[in-house]
C-alpha distance (Angstrom), angle and dihedral (degrees) to the residues before:
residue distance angle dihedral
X1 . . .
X2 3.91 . .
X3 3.81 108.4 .
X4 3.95 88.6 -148.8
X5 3.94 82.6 59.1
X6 3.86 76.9 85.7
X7 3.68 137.2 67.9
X8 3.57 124.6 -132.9
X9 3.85 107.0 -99.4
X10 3.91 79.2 51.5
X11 3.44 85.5 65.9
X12 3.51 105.2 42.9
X13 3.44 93.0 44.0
X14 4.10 94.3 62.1
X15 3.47 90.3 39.7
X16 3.87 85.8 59.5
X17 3.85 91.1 45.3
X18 3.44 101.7 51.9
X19 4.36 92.9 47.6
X20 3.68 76.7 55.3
X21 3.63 95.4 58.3
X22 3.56 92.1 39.6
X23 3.54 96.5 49.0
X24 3.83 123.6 -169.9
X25 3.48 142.2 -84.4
X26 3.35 124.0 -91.5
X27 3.67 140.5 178.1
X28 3.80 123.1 -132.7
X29 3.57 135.1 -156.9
X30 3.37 124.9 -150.9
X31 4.32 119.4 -132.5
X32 4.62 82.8 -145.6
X33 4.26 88.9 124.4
X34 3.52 88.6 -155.0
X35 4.41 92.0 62.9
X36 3.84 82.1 57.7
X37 3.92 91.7 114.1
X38 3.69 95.6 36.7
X39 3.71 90.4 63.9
X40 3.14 97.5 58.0
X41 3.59 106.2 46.2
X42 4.21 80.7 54.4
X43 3.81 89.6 43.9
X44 4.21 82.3 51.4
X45 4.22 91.1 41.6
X46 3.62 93.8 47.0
X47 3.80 84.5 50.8
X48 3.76 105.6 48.1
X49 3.70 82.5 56.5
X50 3.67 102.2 42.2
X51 3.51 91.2 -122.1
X52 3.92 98.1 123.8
X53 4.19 108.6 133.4
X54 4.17 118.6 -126.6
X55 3.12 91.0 -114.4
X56 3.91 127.1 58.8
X57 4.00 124.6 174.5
X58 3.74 134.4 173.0
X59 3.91 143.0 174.3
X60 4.03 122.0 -147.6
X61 3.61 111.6 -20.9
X62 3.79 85.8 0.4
X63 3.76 86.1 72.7
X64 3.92 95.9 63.7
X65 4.19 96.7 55.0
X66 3.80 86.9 45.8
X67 3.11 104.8 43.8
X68 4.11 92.0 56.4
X69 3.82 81.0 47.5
X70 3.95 98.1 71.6
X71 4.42 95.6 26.4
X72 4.13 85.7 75.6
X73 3.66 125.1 54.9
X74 4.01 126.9 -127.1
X75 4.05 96.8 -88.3
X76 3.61 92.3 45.6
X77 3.61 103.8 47.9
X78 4.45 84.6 48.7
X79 3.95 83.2 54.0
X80 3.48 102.1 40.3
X81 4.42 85.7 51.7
X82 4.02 92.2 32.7
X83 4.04 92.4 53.1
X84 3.85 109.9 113.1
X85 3.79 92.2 -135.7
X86 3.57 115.0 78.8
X87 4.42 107.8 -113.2
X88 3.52 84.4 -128.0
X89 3.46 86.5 162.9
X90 3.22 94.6 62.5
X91 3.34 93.0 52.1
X92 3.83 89.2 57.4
X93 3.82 97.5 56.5
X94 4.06 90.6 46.6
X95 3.56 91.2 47.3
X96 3.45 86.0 52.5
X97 3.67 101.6 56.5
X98 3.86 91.1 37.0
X99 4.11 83.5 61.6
X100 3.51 92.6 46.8
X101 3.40 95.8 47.9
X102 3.59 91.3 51.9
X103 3.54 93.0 45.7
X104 4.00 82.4 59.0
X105 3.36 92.9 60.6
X106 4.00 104.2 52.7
X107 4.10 121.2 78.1
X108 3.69 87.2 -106.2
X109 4.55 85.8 68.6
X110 3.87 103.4 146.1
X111 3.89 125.6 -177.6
X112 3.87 83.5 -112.6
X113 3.59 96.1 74.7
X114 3.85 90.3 45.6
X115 3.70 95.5 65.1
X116 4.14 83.1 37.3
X117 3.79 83.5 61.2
X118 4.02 95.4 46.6
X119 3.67 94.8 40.3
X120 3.61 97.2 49.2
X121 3.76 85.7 44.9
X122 3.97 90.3 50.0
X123 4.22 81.8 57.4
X124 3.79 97.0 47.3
X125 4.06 97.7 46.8
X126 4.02 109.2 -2.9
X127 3.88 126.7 -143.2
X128 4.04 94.2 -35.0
X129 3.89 114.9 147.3
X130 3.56 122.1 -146.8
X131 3.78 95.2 -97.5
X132 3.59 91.3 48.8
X133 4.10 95.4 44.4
X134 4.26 78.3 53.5
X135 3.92 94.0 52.1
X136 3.56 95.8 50.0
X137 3.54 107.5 42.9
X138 3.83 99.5 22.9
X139 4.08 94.4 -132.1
X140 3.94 127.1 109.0
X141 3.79 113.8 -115.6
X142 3.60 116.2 -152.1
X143 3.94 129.7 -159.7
X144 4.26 121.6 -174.7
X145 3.90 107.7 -160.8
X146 3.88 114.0 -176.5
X147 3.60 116.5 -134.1
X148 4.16 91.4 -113.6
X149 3.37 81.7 71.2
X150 3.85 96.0 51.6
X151 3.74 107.5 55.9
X152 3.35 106.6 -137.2
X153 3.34 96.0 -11.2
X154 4.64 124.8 101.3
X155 3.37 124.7 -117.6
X156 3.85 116.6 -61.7
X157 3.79 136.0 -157.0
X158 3.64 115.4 -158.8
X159 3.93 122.8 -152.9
X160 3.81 130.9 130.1
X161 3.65 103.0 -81.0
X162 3.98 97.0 46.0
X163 4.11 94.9 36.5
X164 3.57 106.1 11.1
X165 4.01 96.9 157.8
X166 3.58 97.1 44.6
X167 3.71 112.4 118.2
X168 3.83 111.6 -123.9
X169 3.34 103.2 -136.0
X170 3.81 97.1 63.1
X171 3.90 97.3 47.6
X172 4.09 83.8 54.7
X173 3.55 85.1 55.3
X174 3.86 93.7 49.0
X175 3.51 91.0 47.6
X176 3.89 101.4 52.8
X177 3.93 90.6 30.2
X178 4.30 110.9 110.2
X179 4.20 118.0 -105.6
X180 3.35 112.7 -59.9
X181 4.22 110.6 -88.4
X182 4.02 100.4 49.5
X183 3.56 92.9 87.1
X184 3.72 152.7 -29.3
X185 3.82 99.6 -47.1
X186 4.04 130.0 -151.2
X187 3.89 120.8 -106.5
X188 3.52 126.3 -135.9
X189 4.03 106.6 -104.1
X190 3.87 129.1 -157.2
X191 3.76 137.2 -158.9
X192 4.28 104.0 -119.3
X193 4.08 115.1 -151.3
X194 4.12 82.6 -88.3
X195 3.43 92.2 64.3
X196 3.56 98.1 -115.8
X197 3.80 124.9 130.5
X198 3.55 110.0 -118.2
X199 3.93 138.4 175.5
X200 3.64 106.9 -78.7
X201 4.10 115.7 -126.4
X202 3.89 112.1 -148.3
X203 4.35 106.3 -131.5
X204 4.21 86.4 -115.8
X205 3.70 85.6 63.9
X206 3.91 105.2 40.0
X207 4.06 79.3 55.7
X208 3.25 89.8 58.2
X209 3.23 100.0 51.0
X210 3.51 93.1 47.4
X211 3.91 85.6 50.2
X212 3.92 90.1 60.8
X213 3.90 102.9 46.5
């Protein structure tokens, strides 16, 4: 078959269709609180050798590693790794959210080491959303929240095209917060077109409240 048999939006278009069925790679997290070092001495490995995938998703204590993952861009995350001092305080503020997530998920879970978790979050990545964590460092960030964690609410996976405004910090909290019931939970937060971070309202419920006016 003569590939000039075919015009160029041919082309493209099964170029397109076969990266879909090939699909990317992607590097996954797990939410086990007790792998919390381990990933990041591979999130730090896969750095050094500029191996780190596009795309970078976590669960629970999965969450916090990825989520400073994709909040830094290539060159910084090489410098911040290559510098000859160790970032020890770096190390602090992840230890510190590791803890609280741990903390979270033991019978003795408090509210205090909820807004430990957000806070020390807050320090590690600030008040980026999704979208914006996407436009600065170029690589999708991926959160899994069960639905015990939701309320009412199903299962949700949060990236920048199906939560772009959400503020990052919150949906980690979500995501390594205990089943819904055991104690005041967090709420997912976004950042409205003031800049202000706001409760976030799920779609299901913004129809209903639509439904009742």
């Amino acid at each position: 078959m003569n590939p000039e048999e075919f015009t160029l939006e041919e082309k493209l278009t099964c170029m397109m269709e076969t990266r879909q069925n090939f699909g990317r790679t992607a590097l996954v997290f797990s939410g086990n609180v007790a792998f919390g070092t381990f990933h990041t001495s591979v999130f730090r490995t896969l750095v050094e050798h500029q191996l780190l995938p596009s795309i970078v998703v976590g669960a629970n204590v999965g969450a916090i590693v990825s989520s400073f993952a994709t909040t830094r861009t290539s060159a910084e995350l090489q410098y911040f790794f290559d510098h000859p001092a160790p970032p020890m305080q770096f190390y602090e503020k992840m230890c510190a959210a590791y803890v609280a997530a741990y903390r979270l998920s033991t019978q003795d879970a408090s509210t205090y080491e909820i807004e430990k978790l957000q806070q020390s979050m807050q320090d590690l990545i600030g008040d980026l959303t999704f979208e914006e964590a996407f436009e600065l460092s170029g690589r999708v960030l991926g959160i899994s929240i069960p639905a015990c964690r939701l309320g009412n609410q199903p299962s949700q996976f949060l990236n920048y095209l199906t939560s772009p405004h959400v503020v990052i910090w919150s949906a980690v909290a979500v995501s390594c917060a205990p089943p819904v019931g055991l104690l005041t939970f967090p709420e997912l937060m976004i950042k409205n077109q003031a800049g202000e971070i706001v409760h976030y309202l799920p779609p299901t419920k913004v129809r209903d409240s639509h439904h009742y006016m």
